[in-house]
Each structure stands twice: as structure tokens, then as C-alpha cells.
N, C-alpha and C positions, 0 to 999 in steps of 0.2 A: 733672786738667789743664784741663779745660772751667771751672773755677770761677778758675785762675788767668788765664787766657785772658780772660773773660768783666772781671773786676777789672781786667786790664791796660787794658783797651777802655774802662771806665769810670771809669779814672783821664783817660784820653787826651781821649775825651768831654770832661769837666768842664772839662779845659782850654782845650780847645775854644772851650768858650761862655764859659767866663770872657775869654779872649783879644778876643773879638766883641760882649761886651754892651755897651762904651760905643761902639762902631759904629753911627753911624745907617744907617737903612736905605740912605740915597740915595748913602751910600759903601762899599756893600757888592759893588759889580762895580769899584770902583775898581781903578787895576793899577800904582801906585807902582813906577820904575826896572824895571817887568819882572816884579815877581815877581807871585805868583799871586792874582786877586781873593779877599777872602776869601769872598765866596759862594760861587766854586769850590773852594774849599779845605774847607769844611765839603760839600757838595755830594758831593767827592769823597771824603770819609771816612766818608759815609753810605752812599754806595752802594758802596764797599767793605766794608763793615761787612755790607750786603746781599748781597754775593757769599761772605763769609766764610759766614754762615749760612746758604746755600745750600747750600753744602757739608757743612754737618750738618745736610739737612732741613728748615728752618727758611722756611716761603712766602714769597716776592718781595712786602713790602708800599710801597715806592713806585712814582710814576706811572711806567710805560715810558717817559714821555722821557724821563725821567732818565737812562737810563743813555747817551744820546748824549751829552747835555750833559758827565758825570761819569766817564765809566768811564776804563780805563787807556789809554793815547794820547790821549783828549780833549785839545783843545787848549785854554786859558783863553782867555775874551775879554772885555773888556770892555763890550764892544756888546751881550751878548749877553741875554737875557731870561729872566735866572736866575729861580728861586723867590725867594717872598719871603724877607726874615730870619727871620721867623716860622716860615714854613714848614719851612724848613732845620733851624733849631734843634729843632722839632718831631718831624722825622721821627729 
């Protein structure tokens, strides 16, 4: 199950970054009609991803803000001083 799980996550992933790599950086907190910056949207799949393996063991490896900026209820903002694009895709 952990190897279907793990495939499903990295199908979702690739997509991810495919979706966001002709994204420049400096419209990466953009918030078009409402919906969600995509720095918060990768943001919030990372550290979801981090709660997931937490749940099997797996050590908290991003920074503790993160999980304010990112977690469930987070609210998106614009304004806000996301990680870089780099960073994100990164982590």
C-alpha cells in the first residue's frame, strides 16, 4: 500500500511543478479572481505531504513557519512572504 501511496504523491508532485515552471517567481503569490496563490498551493502540498509522513515516522524536515503559512485552515494571501519558487519546488 505504502508504494501505491508514495507513486500516487509522485504522480501529483510532477504535476505540480510542471503546472508552475513557466511561473515567474514574482507571480508566484499572485491571487487571480480568488483562487489560491500558487506558492500557497505548492506550500500547502508540501506540508501536507510532511504531515502525511509524520504519520508513518517519517522527521519534520521543513522550516516551522511553514506550517503557519501552509497548514489546514491557513488562509491564502497575497501579501504574504511566501518562500521562494525555488524553495517550494525544493522542499
Amino acid at each position: 500500500m505504502i508504494d501505491e501511496v508514495l507513486n500516487s504523491y509522485r504522480l501529483v508532485l510532477n504535476d505540480a511543478l510542471r503546472m508552475v515552471a513557466d511561473i515567474p517567481e514574482d507571480q508566484m503569490t499572485h491571487q487571480p479572481s480568488g483562487l489560491n496563490p500558487p506558492a500557497w498551493v505548492l506550500g500547502h502540498i508540501v506540508h501536507s505531504a510532511e504531515m502525511m509522513g509524520s504519520e508513518m515516522g517519517v522527521a519534520p524536515w521543513l522550516p516551522a513557519e511553514w506550517a503557519g503559512m501552509f497548514r489546514e485552515g491557513s488562509i491564502p494571501d497575497a501579501n504574504q512572504a511566501y518562500p521562494s519558487k525555488a524553495e517550494l519546488c525544493g522542499a
